[in-house]
N, C-alpha and C positions, 0 to 999 in steps of 0.2 A: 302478494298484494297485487290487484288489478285497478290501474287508475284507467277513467275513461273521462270523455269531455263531450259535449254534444253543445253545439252552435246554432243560436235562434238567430236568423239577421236581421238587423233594424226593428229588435223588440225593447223596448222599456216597462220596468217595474220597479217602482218605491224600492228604494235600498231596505226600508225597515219589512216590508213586505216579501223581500228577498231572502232579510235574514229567518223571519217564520217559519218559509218553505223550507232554508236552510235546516234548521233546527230539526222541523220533520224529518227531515230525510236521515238525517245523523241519527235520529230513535231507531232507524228501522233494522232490521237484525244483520248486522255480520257488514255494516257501515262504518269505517274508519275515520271517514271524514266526509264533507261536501261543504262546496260553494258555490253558491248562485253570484253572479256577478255581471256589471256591464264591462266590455271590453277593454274598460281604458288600459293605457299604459301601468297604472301606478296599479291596478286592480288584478293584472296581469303579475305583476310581482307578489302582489299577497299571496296568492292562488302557487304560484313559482314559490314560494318560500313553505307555504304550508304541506307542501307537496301534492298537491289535485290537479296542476295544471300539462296536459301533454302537445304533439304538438298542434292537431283540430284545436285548442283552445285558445293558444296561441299567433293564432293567424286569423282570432277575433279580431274584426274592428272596433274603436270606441260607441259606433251605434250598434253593437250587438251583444246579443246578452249569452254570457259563457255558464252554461250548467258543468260541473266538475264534480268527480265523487270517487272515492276510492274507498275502493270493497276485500275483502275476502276473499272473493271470487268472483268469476263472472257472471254466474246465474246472480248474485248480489248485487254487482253492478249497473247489470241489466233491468235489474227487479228499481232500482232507485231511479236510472233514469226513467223509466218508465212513469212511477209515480211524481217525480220533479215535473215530467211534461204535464199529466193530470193536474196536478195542484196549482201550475200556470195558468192553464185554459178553464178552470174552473170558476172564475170570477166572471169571467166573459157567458160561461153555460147558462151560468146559474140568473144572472141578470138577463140575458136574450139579445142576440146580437144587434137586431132591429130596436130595442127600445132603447139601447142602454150608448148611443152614441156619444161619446165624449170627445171634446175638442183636444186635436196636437197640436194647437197653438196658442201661444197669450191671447194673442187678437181674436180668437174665435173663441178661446173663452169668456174674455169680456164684451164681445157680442151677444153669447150665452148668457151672461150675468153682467147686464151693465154698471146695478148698483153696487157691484164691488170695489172694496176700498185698500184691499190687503192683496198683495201676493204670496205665497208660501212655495218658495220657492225648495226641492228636493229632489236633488239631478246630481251626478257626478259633480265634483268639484270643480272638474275640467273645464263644464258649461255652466257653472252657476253662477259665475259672473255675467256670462251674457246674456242669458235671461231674467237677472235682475235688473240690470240696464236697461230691456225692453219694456222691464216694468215700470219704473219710475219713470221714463219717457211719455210714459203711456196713463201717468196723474195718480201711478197707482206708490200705495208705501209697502215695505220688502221685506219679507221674514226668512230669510237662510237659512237651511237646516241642515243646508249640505257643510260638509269641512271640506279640508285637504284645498283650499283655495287663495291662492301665493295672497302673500298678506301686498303686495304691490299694489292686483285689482283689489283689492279689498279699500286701501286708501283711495284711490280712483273712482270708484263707486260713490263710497259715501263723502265725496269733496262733492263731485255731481249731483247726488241727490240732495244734500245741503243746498246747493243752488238754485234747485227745482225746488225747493222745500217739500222733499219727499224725505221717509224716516226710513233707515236700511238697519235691520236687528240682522244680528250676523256677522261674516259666516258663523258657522257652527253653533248657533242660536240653539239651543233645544228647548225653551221655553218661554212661553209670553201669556198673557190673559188679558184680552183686549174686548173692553167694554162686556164684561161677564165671559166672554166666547174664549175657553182654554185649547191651546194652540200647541198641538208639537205635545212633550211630556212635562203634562199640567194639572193640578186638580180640579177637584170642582167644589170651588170656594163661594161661599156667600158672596151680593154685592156691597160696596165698603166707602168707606172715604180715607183708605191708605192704599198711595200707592207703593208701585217696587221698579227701582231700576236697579238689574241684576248682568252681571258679567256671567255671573252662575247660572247654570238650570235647576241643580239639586239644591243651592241657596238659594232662588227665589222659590222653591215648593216649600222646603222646611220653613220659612220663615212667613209663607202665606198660611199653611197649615197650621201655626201656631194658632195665627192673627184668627183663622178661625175658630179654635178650640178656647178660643179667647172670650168669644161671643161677637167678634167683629167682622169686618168685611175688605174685599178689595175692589178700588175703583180700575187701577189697569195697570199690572205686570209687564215691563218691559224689558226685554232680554237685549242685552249689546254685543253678544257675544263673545269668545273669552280673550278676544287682541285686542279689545276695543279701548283701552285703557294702556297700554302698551305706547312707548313713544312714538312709533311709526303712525300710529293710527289718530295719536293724542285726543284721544275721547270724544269725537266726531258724533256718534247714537251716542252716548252720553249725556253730552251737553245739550243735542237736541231733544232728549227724553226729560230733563228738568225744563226745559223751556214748555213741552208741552203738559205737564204734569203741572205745572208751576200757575201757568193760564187756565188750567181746570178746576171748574168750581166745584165739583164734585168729590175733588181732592185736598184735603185736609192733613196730612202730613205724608211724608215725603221718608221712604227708606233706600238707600245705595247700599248693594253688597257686591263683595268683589274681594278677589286678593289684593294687597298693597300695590296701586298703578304705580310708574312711572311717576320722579319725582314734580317734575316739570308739571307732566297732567294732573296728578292732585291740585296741583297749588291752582290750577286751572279751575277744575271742576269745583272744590272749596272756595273758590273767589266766585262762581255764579249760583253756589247754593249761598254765599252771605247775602246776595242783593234780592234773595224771595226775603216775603212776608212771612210765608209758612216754617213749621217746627221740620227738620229732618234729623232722621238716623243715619248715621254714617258709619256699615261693619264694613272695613277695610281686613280682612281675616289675617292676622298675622302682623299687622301694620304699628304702632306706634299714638296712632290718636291726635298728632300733634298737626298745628295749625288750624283749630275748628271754629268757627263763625260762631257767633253767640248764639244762633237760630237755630245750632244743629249740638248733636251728643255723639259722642264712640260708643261703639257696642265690641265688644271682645270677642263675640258670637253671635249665631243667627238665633237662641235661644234669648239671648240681651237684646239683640234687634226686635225682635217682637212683643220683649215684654214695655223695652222702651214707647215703641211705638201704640200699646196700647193701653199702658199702667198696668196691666194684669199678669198675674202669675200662673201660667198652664199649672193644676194642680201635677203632683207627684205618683206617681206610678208605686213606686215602690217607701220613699220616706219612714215614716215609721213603722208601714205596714212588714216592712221587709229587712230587717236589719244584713247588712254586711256581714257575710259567712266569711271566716278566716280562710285564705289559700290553701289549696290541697296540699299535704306535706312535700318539701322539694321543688316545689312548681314555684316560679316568683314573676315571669313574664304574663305583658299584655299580647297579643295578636288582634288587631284588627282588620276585617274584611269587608270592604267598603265597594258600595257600586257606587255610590256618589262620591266625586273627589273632592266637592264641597263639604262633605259630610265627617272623610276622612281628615280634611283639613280641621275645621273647626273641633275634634277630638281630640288632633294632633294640641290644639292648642289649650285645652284643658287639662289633656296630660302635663303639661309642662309647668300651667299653673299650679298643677299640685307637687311641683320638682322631682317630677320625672324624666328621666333622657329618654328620649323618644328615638325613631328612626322610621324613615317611609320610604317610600318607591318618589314619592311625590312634597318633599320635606318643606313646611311652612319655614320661616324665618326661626332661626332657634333649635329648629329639628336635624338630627344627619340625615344623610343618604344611606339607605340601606342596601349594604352588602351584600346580604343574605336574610333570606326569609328567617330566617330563624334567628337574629340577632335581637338582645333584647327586647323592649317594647315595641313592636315591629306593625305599624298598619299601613296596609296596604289599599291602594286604589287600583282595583279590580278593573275596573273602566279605563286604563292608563292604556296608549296602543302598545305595548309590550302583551299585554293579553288581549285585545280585541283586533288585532290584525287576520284578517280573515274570517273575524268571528263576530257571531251578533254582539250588542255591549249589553252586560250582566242584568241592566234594568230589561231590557228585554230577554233575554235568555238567561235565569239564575242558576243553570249548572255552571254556569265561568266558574263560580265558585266553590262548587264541588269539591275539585280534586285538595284546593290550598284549606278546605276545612275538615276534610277528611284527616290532611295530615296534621294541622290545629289540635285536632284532639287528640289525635294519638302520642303529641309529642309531651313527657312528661315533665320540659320546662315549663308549659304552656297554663297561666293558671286561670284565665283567664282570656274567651274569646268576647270580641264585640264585633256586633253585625247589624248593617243598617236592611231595613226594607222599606223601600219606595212604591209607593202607587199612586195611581191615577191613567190619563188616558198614553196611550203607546207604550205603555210597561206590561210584562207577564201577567196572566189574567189571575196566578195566583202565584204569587214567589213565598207567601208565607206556607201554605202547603205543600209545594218542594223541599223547601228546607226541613218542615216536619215530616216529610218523608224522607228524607235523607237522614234524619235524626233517628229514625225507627232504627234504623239499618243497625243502630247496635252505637250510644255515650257507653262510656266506659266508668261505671260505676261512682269511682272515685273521678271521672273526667273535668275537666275544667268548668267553671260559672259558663255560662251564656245568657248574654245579656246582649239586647235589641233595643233599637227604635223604630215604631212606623211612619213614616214621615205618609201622609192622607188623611182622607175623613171618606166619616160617613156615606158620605152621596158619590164616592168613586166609584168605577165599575167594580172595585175589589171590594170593597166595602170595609173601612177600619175595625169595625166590632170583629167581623167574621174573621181578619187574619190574624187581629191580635191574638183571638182566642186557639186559633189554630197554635202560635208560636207558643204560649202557654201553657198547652195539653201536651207540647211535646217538652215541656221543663226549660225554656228559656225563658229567665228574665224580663219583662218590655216595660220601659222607661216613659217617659210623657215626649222626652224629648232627645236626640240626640245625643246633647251637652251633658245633659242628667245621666245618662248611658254610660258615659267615659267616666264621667266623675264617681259612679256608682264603682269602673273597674278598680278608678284609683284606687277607692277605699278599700276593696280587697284585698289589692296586694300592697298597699303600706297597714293593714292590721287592723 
């Protein structure tokens, strides 16, 4: 094996951008691995643990961008760096270097764009505290997309912006839908009069997607990020997301999803959803329900969250069209392969309702810890950094999941797999035709159920017709919902 490194200095590119080129380079033949990266310290360990980093990489600075790839060979090597530099400079070719000026700075870009209201801020973690700070300084309100950012500035930030009355979503925000305009990995949902304040990214998509498939709409999607509920932080974008959701007229009931916060913060956030006028849903995933305002309901799920908040029931996928096939002989286990770990979660917890033991990488209240992939009903969140360290996260890149469904089906406890697919904008432009071509490659006759959810609609870049039917054609199951997904595993393997 030949590892090589080549150093661009004082270059910046979108990590999600990073991860693309990444992805490319890892197709091209006789490539073991690659990663695009900025220099930081903690970026520097990824790269060191996955083994691509030598030592030209490591004598990156944090402003500089480390290409790493390890080949086969050298002619391999050489052949990837070569093409990493191309698919760099190709954004710049292709737009024209005189037209396409773009500001390196906040200030010059609100110069550029006065009447802007948002920042979106997606930078190392290192510096994304302090360029959200320049933002809200600066009248503007802050959408993090970066992680890995000490939850210290994190409270810091949004004490400060609280007192500017600026709104900080974040860090690690990955979704928001502010005034129609989907942000980060979001669909593209009708306009509405429900909103979402979501700790979740893949819980506020699943439960807008319903609310669409519902015939409803959304007024504005608010993501808090996933500490934001956490005592350190005690629900700082929380409370000021019902405050401003709460003041909009456009807004007619009101849904929170999130895992079980902090006790403290509940009884917080619960004491300022009692004193709206407005109806809320309140899915605390995994939580208890207890303590609720007379103005608000528990949902068990993001599939209850939205039916709550609309009256409506997403018709059934499979229902009676489909009855429940009895387990393959010997096989009695679930496996599930989740790139959303809201997605995973809310499964985790319908398995349970049907009293199942469950086990995850990611375990809800009630659920264990999983040992081993292969223990019992075993779902896993793919997107957990035990597998996205160095690597794109599975909504963007769906081989993450590959290797652990390959071995799903081959394993003949396994009688069952369930697998979520996610779309919308910054996701794989088609994850349901990966999977059915990976499905080609040879189910094993007798192999396990598969059985999906597509959590999008219609008007995504993927388009929900075209990948449902994609999952379809290749003999997977697809559900209306999620929730309906698990429940459907249930009933296979209790008979």
């Amino acid at each position: 094996m030949v590892v090589v490194n080549r150093v661009r200095k004082g270059f910046y590119l979108d990590s999600v951008a990073l991860m693309r080129i990444s992805r490319s380079i890892v197709a091209m033949p006789d490539i073991e691995e690659a990663g695009l990266m900025i220099g930081t310290p903690a970026n520097k360990q990824i790269l060191s643990e996955a083994g691509v980093l030598d030592e030209t990489g490591a004598a990156a600075a944090p402003g500089d961008l480390v290409i790493a790839i390890r080949a086969r060979d050298e002619a391999a090597a050489t052949a990837a760096l070569s093409e990493a530099e191309a698919l760099l400079d190709a954004p710049r070719r292709s737009a024209g270097e005189a037209s396409a000026w773009r500001p390196r700075t906040l200030r010059a870009a609100q110069l550029q764009m006065s009447d802007a209201s948002i920042a979106l801020i997606s930078v190392p973690g290192d510096f994304a505290a302090a360029e959200a700070l320049k933002a809200i300084r600066r009248g503007l309100d802050v959408m993090i997309f970066s992680d890995n950012v000490p939850v210290a500035q994190e409270v810091d930030l949004k004490r400060e912006a609280r007192e500017l009355g600026r709104l900080v979503m974040g860090p690690d925000c990955g979704t928001a839908i502010i005034g129609g305009v989907p942000l980060a990995f979001a669909n593209v949902v009708p306009p509405g009069d429900i909103g979402i304040i979501g700790a979740s990214g893949t819980g506020i998509q699943e439960i807008s997607c319903l609310i669409a498939k519902a015939g409803r709409g959304i007024s504005h999607a608010i993501g808090t990020g996933g500490r934001d509920l956490k005592a350190e932080v005690g629900g700082i974008t929380t409370l000021m997301a019902i405050d401003l959701l709460d003041a909009d007229p456009e807004t007619k009931h009101i849904v929170i999803v999130s895992k079980p916060p902090a006790a403290a913060v509940a009884k917080a956030v619960l004491a300022r959803v009692g004193k709206s006028k407005k109806p809320f849903t309140i899915c605390f995933l995994g939580g208890d329900g207890e303590g609720l305002p007379a103005n608000a309901r528990t949902a068990a799920t993001l599939s209850e969250a939205a039916l709550l908040a609309t009256g409506a029931v997403v018709g059934s996928a499979w229902g009676g069209a489909i009855k429940p096939a009895p387990a393959r002989k010997g096989a009695d286990q679930i496996r599930g392969l989740y790139s959303g770990g809201t997605l995973c979660a809310e499964a985790q917890i319908v398995l349970q309702a049907h009293q199942l033991d469950v086990r995850s990488n990611v375990p809800v209240p009630g659920a264990k810890a999983l040992a081993k992939h292969s223990d019992g009903h075993a779902l896993i969140d793919l997107g957990d950094d035990e597998f996205t360290r160095g690597r794109p996260h599975p909504m963007i890149e769906p081989a993450v999941r590959d290797a652990p469904l390959v071995e799903a089906l081959a394993d003949p406890k396994v009688a069952v797999i369930l697998l979520d697919v996610v779309l919308g904008f910054g996701g794989h432009g088609d994850p349901a035709g990966h999977l059915a071509r990976l499905l080609s490659n040879g189910k094993p006759g007798d192999g396990p159920a598969l059985i999906a959810s597509v959590t999008g609609t219609e008007a995504d870049p993927q388009g929900l017709a075209a990948q449902t039917a994609a999952l379809k054609a290749a003999g997977v199951i697809v559900c209306a919902s999620n929730a309906e997904a698990a429940a459907l595993a249930a009933a296979i393997v209790k008979g």
